[in-house]
C-alpha positions in Angstrom: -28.8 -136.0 -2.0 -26.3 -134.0 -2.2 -25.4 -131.2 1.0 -23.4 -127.9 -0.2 -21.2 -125.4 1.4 -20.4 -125.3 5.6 -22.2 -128.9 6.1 -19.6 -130.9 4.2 -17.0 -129.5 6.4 -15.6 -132.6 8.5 -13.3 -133.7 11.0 -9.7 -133.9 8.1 -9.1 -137.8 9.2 -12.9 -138.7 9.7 -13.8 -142.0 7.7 -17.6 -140.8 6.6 -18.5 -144.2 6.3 -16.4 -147.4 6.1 -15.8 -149.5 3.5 -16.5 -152.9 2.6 -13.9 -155.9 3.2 -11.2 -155.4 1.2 -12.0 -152.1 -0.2 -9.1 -149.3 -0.5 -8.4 -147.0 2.3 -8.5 -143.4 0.4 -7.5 -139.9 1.2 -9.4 -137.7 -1.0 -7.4 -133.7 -2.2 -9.1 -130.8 -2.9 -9.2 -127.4 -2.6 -13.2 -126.9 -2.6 -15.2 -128.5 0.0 -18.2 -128.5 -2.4 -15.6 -131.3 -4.4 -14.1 -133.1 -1.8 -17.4 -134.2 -0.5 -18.4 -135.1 -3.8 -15.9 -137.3 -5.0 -15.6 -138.7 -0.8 -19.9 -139.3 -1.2 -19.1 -141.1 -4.7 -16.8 -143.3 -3.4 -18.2 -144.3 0.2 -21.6 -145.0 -2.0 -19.2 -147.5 -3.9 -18.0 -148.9 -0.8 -14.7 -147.1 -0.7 -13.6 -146.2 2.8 -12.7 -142.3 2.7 -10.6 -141.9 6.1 -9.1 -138.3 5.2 -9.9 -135.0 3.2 -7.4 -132.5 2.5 -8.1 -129.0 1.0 -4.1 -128.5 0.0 -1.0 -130.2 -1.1 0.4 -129.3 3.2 -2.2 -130.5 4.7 -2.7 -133.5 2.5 0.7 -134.5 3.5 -0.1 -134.3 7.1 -3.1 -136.5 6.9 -1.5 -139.0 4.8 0.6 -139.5 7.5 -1.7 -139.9 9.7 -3.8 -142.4 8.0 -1.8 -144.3 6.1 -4.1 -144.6 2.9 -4.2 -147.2 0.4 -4.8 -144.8 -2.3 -5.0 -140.6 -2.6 -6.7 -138.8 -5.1 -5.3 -135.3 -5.5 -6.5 -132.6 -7.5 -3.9 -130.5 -9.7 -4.5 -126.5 -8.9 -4.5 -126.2 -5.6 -3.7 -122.7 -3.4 -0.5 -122.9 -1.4 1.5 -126.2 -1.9 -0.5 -127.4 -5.5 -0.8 -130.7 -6.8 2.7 -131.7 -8.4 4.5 -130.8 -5.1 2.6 -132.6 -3.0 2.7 -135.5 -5.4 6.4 -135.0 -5.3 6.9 -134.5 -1.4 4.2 -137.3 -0.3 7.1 -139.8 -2.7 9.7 -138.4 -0.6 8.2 -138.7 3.0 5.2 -141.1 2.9 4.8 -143.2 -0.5 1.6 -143.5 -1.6 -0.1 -144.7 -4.9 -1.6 -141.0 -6.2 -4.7 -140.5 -8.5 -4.5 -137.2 -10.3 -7.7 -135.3 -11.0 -7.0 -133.4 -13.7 -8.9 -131.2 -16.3 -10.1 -132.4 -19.1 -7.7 -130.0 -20.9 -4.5 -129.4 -22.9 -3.5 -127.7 -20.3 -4.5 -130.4 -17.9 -3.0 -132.7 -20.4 0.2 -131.0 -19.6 0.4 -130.5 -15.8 -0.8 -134.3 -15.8 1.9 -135.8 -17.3 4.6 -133.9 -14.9 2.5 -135.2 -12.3 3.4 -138.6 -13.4 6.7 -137.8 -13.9 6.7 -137.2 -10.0 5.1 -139.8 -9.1 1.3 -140.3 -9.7 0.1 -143.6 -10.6 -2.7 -143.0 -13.2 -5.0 -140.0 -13.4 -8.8 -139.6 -13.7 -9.5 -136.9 -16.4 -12.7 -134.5 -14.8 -15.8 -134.1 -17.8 -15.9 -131.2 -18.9 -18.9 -128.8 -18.0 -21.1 -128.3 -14.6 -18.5 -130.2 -12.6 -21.2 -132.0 -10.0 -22.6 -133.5 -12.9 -19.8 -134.9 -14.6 -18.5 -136.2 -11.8 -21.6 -138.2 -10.7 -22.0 -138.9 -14.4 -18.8 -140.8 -14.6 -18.9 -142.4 -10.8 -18.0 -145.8 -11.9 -14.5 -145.1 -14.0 -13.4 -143.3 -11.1 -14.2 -145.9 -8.3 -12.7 -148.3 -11.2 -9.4 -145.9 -11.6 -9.3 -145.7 -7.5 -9.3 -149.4 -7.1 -6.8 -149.9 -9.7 -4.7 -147.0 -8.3 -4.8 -148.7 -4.9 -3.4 -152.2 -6.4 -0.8 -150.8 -8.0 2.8 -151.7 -7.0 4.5 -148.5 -6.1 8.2 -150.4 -6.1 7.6 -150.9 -9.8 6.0 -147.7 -10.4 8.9 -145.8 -8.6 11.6 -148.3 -10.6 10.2 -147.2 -13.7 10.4 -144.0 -13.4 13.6 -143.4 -11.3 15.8 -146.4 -13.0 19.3 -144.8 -13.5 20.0 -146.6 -16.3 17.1 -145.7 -18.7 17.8 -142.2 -20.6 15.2 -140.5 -20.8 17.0 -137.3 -22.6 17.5 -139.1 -25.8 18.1 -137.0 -29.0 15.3 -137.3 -31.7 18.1 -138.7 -33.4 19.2 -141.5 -31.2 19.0 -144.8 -32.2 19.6 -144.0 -36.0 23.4 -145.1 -36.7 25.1 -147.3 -34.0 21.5 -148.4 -32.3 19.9 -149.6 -35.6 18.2 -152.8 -36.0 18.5 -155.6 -38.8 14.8 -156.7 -38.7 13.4 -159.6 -40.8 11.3 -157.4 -43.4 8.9 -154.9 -42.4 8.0 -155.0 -38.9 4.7 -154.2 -37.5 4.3 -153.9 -33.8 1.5 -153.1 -31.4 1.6 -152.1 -27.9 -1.1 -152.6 -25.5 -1.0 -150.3 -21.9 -3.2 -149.0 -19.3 -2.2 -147.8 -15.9 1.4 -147.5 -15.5 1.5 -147.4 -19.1 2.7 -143.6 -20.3 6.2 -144.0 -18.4 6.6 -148.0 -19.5 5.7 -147.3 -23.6 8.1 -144.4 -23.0 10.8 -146.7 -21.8 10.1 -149.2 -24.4 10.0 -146.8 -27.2 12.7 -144.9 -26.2 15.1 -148.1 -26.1 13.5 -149.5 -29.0 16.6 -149.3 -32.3 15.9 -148.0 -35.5 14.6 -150.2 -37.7 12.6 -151.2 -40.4 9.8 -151.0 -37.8 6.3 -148.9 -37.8 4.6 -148.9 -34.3 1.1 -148.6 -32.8 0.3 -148.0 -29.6 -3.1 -148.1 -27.9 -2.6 -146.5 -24.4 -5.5 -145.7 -22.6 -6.0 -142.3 -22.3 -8.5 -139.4 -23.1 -8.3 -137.7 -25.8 -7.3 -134.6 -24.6 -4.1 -136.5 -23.3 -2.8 -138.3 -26.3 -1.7 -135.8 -28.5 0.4 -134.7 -25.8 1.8 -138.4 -25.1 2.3 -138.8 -28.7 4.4 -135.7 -28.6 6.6 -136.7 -25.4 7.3 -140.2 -27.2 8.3 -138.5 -30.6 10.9 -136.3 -28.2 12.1 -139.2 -26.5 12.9 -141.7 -28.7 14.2 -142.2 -32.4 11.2 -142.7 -34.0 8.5 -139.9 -35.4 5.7 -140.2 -33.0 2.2 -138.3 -33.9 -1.2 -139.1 -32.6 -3.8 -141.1 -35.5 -5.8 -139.5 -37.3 -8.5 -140.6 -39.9 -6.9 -142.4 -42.8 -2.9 -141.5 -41.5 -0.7 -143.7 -42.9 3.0 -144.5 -41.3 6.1 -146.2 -42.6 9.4 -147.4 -41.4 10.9 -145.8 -38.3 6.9 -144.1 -37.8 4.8 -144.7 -34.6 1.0 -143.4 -34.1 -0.8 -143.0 -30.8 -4.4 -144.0 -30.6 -6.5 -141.4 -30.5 -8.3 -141.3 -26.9 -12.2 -141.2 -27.8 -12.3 -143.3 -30.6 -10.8 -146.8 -31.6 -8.1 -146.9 -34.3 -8.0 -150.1 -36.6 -5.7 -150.6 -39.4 -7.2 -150.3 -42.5 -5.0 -151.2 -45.1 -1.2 -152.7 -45.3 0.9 -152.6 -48.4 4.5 -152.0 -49.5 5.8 -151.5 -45.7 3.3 -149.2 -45.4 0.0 -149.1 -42.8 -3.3 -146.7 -42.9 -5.7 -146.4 -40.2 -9.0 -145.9 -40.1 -10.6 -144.0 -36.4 -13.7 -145.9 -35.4 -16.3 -143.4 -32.9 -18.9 -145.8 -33.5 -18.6 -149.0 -31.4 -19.3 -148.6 -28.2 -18.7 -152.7 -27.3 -15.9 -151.9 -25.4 -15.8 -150.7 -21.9 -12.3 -148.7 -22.8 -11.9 -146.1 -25.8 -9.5 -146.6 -27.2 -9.5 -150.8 -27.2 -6.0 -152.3 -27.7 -8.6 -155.5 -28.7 -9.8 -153.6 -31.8 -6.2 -152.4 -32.7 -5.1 -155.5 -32.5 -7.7 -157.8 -33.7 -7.1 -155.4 -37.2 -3.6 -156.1 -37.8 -3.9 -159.8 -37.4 -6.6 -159.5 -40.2 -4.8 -157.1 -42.3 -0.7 -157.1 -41.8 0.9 -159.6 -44.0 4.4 -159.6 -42.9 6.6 -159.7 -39.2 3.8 -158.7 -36.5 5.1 -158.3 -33.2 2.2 -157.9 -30.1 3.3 -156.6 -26.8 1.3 -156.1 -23.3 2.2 -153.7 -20.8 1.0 -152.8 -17.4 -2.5 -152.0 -17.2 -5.8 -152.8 -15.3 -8.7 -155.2 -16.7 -8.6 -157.6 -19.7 -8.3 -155.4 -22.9 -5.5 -156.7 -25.4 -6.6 -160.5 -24.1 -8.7 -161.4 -27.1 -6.5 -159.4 -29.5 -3.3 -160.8 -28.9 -4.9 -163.8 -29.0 -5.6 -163.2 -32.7 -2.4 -161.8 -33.1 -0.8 -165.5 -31.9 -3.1 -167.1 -34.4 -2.5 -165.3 -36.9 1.1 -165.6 -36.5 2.6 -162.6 -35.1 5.3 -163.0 -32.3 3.7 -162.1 -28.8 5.2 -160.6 -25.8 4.3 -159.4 -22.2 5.6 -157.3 -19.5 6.9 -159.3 -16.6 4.8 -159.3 -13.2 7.8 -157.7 -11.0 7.8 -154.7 -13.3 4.7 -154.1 -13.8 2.5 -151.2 -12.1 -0.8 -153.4 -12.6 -0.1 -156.7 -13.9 -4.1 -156.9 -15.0 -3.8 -156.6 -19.1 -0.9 -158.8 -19.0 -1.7 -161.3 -16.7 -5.1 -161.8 -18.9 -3.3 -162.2 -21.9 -0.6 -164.6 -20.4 -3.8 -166.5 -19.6 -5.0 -166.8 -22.9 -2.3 -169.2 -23.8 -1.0 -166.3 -26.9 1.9 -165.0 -25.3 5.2 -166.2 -26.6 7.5 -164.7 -23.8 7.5 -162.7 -20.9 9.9 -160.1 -20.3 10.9 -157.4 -18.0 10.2 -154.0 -19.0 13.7 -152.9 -19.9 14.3 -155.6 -22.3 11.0 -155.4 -24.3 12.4 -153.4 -26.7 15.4 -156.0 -27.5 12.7 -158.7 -27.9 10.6 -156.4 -30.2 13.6 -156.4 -32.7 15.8 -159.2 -31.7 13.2 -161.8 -32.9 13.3 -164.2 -29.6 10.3 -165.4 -28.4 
């Protein structure tokens, strides 16, 4: 049962309940009370030990320091210091993996992905609607996204994002002239990522050289969120980057974003030239959209030079596609473990005995094109 108002009030740096062995220590953001012991009653129900509550980005950074949490989730709009600095100040003076929670909005979409920029591992999208039961409704992704949060390597994470040598203020038209590619024929490639995914397919992509290429990438991700990725990829790198849509069709130097909240399997192949149909239907996977059923297609359907890649991520989605992918000839590749955020989707694949190579996240994109395996 639920207690409102004046009775969740609680000591900042009480932990309401322990956790189980080996469960994440978590410091839980928000600016209502009504929220904070919601999402804290959630996870200590799930085991999670909650050891801290914060209602603002100042005093979440004092608390943090005090606890020393595995894991914080931290809401977005938030009076005084907000989300995205305290994000961006807990990096500085405390590192600490960081769930968003974040609206289930464009605008959410937006202030999301500058959140990341700063620092925040992954983010849990809040249903839309009466919040309390949305929430509840979706208690298991976000004890899921906690636990994966509070694995994630934050050296990586912070590498990733930080690494002097990536560019991420390429032109739209970089990578056209000097940086093309000689590919052998049309090239089809699909990439696979979960957490720790937007800022490594952004690195990949961005690096990745004109070519006779056409690119699909199957990030997990709401669908509120991925028009907005697909539109920070097409500004980063060389390539025109939109999100799928029923029956879209792409070319050479094209790249298409799943659409979050439905699967997207390629429907046709002909003349260098894919079409993909959006699936709303199957509900046999535990993520939407599956980089299984994205890949699983193109093994069926894609005739010549397919290229598979898997990138950070939590659980086993991609494992039985690229799996196809190997044995239906395409080249395979996977992130290395040092440089990944969550090395869950690659590690499974590795595992499946279909990965060609492993390589470390800068020089995925040279694979992709070079041909090396």
């Amino acid at each position: 049962m639920l207690i409102l108002g004046a009775l969740w009030y609680m000591s900042r740096t009480t932990d309401r309940r322990g956790g189980r062995d080996g469960s994440p220590r978590v410091v839980v953001v928000d600016d209502s009370p009504f929220m904070r012991g919601l999402i804290s009653d959630l996870l200590s129900d799930a085991g999670v030990a909650v050891v801290g509550e914060a209602g603002d980005g100042e005093e979440a950074l004092s608390v943090v320091a005090e606890t020393r949490p595995d894991v914080v989730t931290m809401d977005v709009e938030m009076p005084g210091m907000g989300g995205l600095e305290a994000v961006e100040r807990l990096m500085e003076e405390t590192p600490t993996p960081v769930l968003m929670l974040s609206a289930h909005t464009d605008e959410g979409a937006e202030v999301t992905f500058e959140a990341l920029d700063r620092g925040a591992v992954d983010f849990f999208a809040k249903p839309g609607g009466e919040v309390s039961t949305g929430v509840s409704r979706e208690s298991d992704r976000l004890v899921e996204a906690v636990r994966s949060v509070a694995d994630a390597d934050l050296d990586a994470a912070t590498r990733e994002r930080d690494d002097p040598t990536a560019d991420s203020t390429r032109s739209p038209d970089a990578g056209t002239d000097a940086d093309a590619a000689d590919v052998d024929g049309p090239l089809t490639v699909v990439i696979a990522a979960s957490t720790g995914g937007p800022n490594a397919v952004e690195r990949v992509l961005s690096a990745l050289p004109m070519a006779d290429c056409r690119v699909v990438i199957v990030q997990h991700m709401p669908e509120a969120f991925t028009s907005r990725f697909a539109n920070r990829l097409d500004a980063a790198s060389a390539y025109d980057v939109r999100e799928a849509s029923d029956g879209a069709r792409i070319g050479a130097g094209e790249a298409l974003v799943a659409r979050g909240g439905s699967h997207t399997r390629i429907d046709s192949y002909r003349s260098g030239r894919l079409r993909v149909k959006l699936d709303e239907d199957d509900d046999s996977h535990t993520v939407t959209p599956a980089a299984d059923v994205t890949m699983r297609s193109a093994a069926e359907v894609v005739d010549d030079p397919l290229v598979g890649v898997v990138l950070t991520g939590m659980g086993s989605d991609a494992a039985a596609g690229i799996r196809a992918m190997a044995d239906a000839g395409a080249r395979t590749l996977a992130q290395s473990e040092d440089t990944c955020v969550i090395y869950g989707m690659p590690k499974r694949a590795v595992e499946t005995g279909g990965i060609d190579a492993v390589y470390d996240l800068d020089d995925v994109a040279g694979a992709i094109v070079g041909g090396e395996a």
